[in-house]
C-alpha positions in Angstrom: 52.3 21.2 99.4 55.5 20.3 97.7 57.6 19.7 101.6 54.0 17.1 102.4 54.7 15.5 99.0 58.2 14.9 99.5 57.6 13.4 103.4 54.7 11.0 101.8 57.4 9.8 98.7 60.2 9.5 101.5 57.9 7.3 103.4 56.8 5.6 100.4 60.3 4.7 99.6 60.8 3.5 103.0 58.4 0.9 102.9 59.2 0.0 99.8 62.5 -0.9 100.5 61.8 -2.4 104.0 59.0 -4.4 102.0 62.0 -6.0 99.7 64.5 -7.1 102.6 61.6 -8.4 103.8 60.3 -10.3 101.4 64.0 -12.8 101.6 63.6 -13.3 105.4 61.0 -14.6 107.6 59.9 -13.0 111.2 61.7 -16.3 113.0 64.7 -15.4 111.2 64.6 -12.2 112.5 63.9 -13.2 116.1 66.9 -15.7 115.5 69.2 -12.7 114.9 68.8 -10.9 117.8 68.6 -13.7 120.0 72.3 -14.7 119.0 73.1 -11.3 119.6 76.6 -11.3 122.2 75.5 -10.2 125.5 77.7 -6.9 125.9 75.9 -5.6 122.1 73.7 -3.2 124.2 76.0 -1.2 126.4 78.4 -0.8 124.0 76.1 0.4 121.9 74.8 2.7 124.4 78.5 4.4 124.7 79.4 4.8 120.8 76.2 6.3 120.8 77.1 8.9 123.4 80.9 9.1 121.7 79.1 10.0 118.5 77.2 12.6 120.1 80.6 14.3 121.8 81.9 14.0 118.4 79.1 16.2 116.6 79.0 18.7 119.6 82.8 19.1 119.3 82.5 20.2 115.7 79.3 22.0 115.9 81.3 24.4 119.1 83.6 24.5 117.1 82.0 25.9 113.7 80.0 27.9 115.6 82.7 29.2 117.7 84.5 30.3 114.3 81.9 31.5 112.3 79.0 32.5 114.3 79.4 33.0 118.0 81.2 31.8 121.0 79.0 29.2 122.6 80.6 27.1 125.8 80.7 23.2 125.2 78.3 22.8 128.2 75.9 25.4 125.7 76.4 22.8 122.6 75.9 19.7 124.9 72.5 20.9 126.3 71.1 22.3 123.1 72.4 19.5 121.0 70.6 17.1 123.2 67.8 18.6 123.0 67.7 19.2 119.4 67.7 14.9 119.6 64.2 15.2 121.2 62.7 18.1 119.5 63.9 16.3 115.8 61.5 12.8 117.0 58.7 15.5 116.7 59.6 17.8 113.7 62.7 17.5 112.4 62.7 21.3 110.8 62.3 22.2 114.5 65.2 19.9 115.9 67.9 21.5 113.3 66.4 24.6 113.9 66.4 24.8 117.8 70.2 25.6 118.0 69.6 29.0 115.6 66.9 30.0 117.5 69.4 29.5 120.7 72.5 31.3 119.3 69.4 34.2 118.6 68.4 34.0 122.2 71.4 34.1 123.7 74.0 35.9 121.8 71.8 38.0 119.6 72.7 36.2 116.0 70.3 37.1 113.5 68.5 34.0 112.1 69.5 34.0 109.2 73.4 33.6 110.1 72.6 31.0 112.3 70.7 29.2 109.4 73.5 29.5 107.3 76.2 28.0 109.9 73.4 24.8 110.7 73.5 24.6 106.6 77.8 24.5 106.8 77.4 21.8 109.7 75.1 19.8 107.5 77.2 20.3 104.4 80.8 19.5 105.7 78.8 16.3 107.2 78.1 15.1 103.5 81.1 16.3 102.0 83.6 14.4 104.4 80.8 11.3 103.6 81.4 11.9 99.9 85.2 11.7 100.6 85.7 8.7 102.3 82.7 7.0 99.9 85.5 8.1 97.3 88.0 6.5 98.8 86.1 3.3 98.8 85.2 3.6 95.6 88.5 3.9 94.6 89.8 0.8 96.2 86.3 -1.3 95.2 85.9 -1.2 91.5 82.9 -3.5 91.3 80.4 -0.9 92.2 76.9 -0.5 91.2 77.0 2.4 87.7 73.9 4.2 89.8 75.9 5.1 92.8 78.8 5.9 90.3 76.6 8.1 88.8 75.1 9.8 92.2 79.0 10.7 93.7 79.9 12.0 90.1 76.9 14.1 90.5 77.5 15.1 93.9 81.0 16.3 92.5 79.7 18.1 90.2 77.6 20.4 92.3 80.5 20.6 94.4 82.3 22.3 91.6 80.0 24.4 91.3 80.0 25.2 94.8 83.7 25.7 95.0 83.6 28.2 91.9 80.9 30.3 94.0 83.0 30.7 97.0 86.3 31.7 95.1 84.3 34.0 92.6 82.1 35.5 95.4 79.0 36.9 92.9 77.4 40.2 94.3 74.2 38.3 93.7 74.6 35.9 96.2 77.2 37.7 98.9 74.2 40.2 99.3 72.3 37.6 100.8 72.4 37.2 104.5 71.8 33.6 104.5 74.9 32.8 102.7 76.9 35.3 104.4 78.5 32.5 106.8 79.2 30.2 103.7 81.6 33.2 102.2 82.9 34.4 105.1 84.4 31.0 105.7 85.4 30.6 102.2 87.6 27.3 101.0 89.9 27.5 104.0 86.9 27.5 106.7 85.1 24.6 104.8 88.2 22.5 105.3 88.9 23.5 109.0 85.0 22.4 109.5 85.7 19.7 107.5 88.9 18.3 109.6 86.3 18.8 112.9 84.0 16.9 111.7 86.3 13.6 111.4 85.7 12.4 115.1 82.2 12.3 114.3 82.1 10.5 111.4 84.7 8.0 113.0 83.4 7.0 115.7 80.0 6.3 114.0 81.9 4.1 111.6 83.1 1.9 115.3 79.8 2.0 116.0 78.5 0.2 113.1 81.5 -2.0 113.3 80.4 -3.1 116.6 76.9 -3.8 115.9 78.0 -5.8 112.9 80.3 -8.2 114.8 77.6 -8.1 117.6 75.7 -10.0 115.3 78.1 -12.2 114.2 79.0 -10.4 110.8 82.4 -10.7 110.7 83.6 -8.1 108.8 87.3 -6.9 108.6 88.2 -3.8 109.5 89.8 -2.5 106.2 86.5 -3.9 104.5 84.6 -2.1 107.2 86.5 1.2 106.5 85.8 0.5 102.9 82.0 0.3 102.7 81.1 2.0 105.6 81.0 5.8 104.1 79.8 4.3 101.1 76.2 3.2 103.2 76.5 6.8 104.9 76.2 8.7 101.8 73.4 6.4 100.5 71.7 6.8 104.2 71.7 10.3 103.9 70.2 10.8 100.5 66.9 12.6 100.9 64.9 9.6 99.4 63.6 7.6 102.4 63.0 8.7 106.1 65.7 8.6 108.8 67.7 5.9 106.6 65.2 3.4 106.8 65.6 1.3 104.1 68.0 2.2 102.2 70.7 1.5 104.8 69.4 -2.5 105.5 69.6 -2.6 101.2 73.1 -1.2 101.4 74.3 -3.5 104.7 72.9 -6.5 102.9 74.7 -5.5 99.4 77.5 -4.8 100.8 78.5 -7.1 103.9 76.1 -10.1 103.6 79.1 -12.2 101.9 81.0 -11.9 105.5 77.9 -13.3 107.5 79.4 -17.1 108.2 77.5 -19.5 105.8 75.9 -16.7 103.5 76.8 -18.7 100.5 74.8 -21.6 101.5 72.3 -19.5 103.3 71.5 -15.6 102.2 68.9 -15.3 103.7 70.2 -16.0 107.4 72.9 -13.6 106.1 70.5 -11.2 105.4 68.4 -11.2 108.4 72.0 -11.0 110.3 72.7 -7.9 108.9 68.8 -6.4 109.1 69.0 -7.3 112.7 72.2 -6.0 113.4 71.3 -2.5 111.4 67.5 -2.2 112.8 69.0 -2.5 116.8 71.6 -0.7 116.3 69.0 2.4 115.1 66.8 1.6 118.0 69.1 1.6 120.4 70.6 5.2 118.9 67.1 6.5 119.0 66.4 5.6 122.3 69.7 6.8 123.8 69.1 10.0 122.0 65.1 10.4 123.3 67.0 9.6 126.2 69.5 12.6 125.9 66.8 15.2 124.7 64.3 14.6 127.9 67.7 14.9 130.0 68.7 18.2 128.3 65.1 19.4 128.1 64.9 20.0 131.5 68.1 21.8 131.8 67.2 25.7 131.8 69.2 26.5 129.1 66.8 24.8 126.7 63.9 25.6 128.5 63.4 28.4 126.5 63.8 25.9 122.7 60.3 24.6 124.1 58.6 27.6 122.9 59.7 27.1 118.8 58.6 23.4 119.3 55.3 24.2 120.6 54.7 27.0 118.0 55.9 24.7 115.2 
């Protein structure tokens, strides 16, 4: 009951927030945007979107390959790509389809593998939270509320930190968080370092759709706010980003849409444009991945979770 309440206030925020940008701009606007879209926007999107996805299988072999088990990268890049299709459907099932793999195939108990999907999902957020520092460092003018939500996040980081030096019996007796100890501070960082391709070359591929649609945003700028929109994305508030990453885009980056000042709403429907195909196009280059790796026998055997699920 409490997981169906949480999807339904996710998708109510979503459309929330897609109502507001939407309520500035008009559909012609819109249709305007993509239209003035340069001609090479697609393909290159099409590539950073496979770069991104090298970049997470490099550090998910290599996490696993520390901390779990020894999978080959052709093992990561079929599973992986699979987990892309199996997430459209349930997204429990997607992050769960490479446990259930490492289970199959090397004989990891569950629970391990659980616990090295959660250090993959953490060391994502936490180099986020870094380079969202960073920004915020260099950017004073900041909304308080997303002051308050990093200061927050640092918090429980603390916290988290203290746990893994201090090691309580209560917690290392649990096999679920047996991978988060055994990797203690020093693993966390060596997933953390990993992880860096990934997170770069998804920042050149929002770079790209951005100038595609003729926001002209500097590079430093871009390295700037870039994280900043990442860590807001990936709050658990709103489904698959939705939303909250066209409010960020347009808070953020608007001002370097030519004529904004005069014209905000042509900025903002720039940006909407620009963020909206760039997540179509990842989704259907993913779908695209996941039916590819589907029918590659290694993953054969992650259709029997998804049906069961």
């Amino acid at each position: 009951m409490r997981k169906k309440l949480g999807r339904i206030l996710a998708w109510a925020v979503t459309l929330a927030l897609l109502c507001y940008v939407f309520r500035s701009i008009s559909f012609t606007q819109i249709i305007t945007a993509f239209g003035s879209a340069a001609a090479w926007t697609v393909p290159a999107l099409v590539l950073l979107v496979l770069g991104v996805y090298l970049g997470d299988c490099f550090a998910i072999w290599k996490t696993f390959g520390w901390f779990v088990a020894r999978l080959s990268f052709r093992e990561v890049l079929v599973v992986r790509g699979a987990t892309y299709l199996l997430a459209l459907v349930n997204y429990t099932v997607g992050q769960g389809a490479i446990v259930y793999f490492v289970n199959r195939s090397r004989g990891v108990p569950l629970l391990r593998g659980t616990a090295a999907v959660l250090l993959v999902m953490g060391t994502n957020i936490l180099l986020l939270l870094v380079f969202a520092s960073i920004g915020m460092l260099i950017a004073p003018d900041l909304p308080p509320a997303l002051r308050r939500i990093v200061l927050g996040a640092y918090v429980a980081l603390a916290a988290y930190l203290v746990l893994l030096v201090l090691r309580p019996r209560w917690l290392t007796s649990r096999p679920i968080f047996d991978v988060l100890f055994a990797a203690g501070v020093s693993g966390h960082l060596r997933a953390l370092l990993v992880r860096i391709p990934h997170i770069s070359i998804l920042m050149v591929f929002s770079y790209t759709s951005l100038r595609a649609f003729g926001v002209q945003v500097p590079v430093s700028q871009a390295i700037l706010y870039l994280p900043i929109v990442y860590f807001i994305a990936v709050l658990p508030i709103a489904v698959m980003g939705l939303g909250t990453t066209q409010v960020a885009m347009i808070y953020f980056l608007s001002s370097y849409v030519p004529g904004a000042a005069h014209d905000p709403a042509k900025a903002a429907a720039a940006i909407t444009a620009a963020t909206l195909g760039s997540q179509a196009v990842a989704l259907a280059v993913q779908a695209t991945l996941g039916a590819f790796c589907m029918r590659n026998q290694l993953a054969r055997s992650l259709r029997q979770p998804a049906s069961t699920a």
